[in-house]
ROTOR-672777 format. One record per residue (C-alpha): residue number from 1; x, y, z; residue in one letter. Coordinates in nm, 4 decimals. Example, Ala and Ser with C-alpha at 12.3 -4.5 7.8 and 13.67 -1.06 7.14 Angstrom:
BEGIN
<titor resi="1" px="1.2300" py="-0.4500" pz="0.7800" resn="a"/>
<titor resi="2" px="1.3670" py="-0.1060" pz="0.7140" resn="s"/>
***
This chain:
BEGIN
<titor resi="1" px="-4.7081" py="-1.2333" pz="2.2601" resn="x"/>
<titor resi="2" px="-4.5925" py="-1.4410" pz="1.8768" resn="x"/>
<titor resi="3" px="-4.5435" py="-1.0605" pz="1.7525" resn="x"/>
<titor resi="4" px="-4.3295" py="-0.9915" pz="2.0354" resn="x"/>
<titor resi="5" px="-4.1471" py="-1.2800" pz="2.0242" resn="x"/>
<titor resi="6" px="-4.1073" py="-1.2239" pz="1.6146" resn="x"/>
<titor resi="7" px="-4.0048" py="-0.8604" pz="1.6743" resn="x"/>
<titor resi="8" px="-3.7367" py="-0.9910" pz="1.9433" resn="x"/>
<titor resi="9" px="-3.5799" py="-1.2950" pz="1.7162" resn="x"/>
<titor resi="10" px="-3.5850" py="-0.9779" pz="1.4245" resn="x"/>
<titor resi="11" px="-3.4238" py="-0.7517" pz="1.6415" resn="x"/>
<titor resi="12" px="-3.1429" py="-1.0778" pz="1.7332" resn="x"/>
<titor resi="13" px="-3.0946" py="-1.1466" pz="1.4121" resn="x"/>
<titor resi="14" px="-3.0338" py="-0.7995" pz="1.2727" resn="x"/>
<titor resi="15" px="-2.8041" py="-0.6993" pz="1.5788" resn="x"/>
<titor resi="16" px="-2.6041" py="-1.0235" pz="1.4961" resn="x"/>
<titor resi="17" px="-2.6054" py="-0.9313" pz="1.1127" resn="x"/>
<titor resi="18" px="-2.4799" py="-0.5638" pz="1.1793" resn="x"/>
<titor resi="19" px="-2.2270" py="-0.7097" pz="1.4257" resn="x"/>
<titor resi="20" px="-2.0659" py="-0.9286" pz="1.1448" resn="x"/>
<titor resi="21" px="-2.0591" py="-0.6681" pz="0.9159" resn="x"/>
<titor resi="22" px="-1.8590" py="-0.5045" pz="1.1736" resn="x"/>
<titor resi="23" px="-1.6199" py="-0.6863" pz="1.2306" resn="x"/>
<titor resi="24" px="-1.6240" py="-0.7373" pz="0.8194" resn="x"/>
<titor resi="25" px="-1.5391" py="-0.3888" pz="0.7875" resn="x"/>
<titor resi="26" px="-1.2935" py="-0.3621" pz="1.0546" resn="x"/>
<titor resi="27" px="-1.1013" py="-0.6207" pz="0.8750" resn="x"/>
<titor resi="28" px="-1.1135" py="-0.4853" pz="0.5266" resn="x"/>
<titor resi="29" px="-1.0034" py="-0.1226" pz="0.6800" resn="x"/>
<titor resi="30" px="-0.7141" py="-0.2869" pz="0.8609" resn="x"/>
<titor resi="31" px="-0.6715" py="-0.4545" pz="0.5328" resn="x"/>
<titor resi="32" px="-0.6488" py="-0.1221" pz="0.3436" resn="x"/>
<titor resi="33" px="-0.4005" py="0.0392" pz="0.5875" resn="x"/>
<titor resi="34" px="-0.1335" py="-0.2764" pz="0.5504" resn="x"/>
<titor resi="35" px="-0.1951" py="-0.2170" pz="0.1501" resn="x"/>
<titor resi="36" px="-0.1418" py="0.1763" pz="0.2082" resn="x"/>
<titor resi="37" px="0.1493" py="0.1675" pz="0.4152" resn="x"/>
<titor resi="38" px="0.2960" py="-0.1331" pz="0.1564" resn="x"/>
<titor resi="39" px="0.2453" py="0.0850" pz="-0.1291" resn="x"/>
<titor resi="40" px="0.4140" py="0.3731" pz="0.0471" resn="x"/>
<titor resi="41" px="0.6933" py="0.1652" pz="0.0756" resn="x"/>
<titor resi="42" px="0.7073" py="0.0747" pz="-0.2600" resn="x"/>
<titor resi="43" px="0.6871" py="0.4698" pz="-0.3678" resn="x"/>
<titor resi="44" px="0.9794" py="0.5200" pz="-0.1439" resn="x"/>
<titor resi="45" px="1.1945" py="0.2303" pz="-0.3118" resn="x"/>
<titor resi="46" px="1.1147" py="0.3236" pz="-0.6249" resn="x"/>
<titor resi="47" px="1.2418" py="0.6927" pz="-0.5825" resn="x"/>
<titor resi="48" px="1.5427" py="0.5514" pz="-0.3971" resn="x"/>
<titor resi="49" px="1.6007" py="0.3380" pz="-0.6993" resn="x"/>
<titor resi="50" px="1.5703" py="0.6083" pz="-0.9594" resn="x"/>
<titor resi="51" px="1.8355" py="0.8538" pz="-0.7548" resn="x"/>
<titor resi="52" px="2.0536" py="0.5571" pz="-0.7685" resn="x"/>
<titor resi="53" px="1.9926" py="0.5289" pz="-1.1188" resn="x"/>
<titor resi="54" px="2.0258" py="0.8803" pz="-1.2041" resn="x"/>
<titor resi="55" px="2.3626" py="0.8507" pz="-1.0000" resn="x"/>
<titor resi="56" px="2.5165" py="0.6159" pz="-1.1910" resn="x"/>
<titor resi="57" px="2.4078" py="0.7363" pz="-1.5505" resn="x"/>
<titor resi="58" px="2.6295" py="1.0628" pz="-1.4114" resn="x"/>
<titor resi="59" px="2.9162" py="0.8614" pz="-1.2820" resn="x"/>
<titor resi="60" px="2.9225" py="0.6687" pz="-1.6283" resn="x"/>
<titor resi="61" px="2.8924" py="0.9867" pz="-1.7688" resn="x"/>
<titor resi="62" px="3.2153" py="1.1131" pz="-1.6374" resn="x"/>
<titor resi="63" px="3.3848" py="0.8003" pz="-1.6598" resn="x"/>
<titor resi="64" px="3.3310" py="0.8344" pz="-2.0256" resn="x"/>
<titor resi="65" px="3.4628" py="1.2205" pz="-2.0392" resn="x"/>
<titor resi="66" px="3.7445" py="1.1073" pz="-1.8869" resn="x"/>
<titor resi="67" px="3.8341" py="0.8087" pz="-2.1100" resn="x"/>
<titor resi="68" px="3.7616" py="1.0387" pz="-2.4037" resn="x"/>
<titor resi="69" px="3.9282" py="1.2854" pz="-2.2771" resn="x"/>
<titor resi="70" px="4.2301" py="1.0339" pz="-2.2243" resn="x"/>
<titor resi="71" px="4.2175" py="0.8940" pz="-2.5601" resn="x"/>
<titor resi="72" px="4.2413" py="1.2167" pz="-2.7694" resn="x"/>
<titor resi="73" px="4.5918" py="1.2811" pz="-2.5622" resn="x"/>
***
């Protein structure tokens, strides 16, 4: 009857253990989608900011053909 008992309070306490490790897990994957869809985010700002970027440099670019182009006249 004790090793029964034993083997029952064992089996409790690793059924509780396995359920917090669960729910541990559950948490850090929920974690790791937030971070994957924030850092997907962030890659599509970033290439937003470089067209921008690469925008402007060509307007200024032009601008600046022009006003040469205006001062040798």
């Amino acid at each position: 009857m004790q090793r029964l008992e034993a083997a029952k309070k064992k089996y409790q306490a690793t059924k509780e253990r396995l359920s917090k490790e669960k729910d541990m897990q559950d948490n850090l994957e929920a974690g790791n989608k937030a971070s994957e869809g924030d850092f997907k985010e962030s890659q599509n700002m970033l290439t937003e900011v470089e067209k921008e970027i690469r925008l402007q440099k060509e307007t200024l670019f032009k601008e600046s053909q022009k006003l040469f182009k205006l001062r040798a006249e």
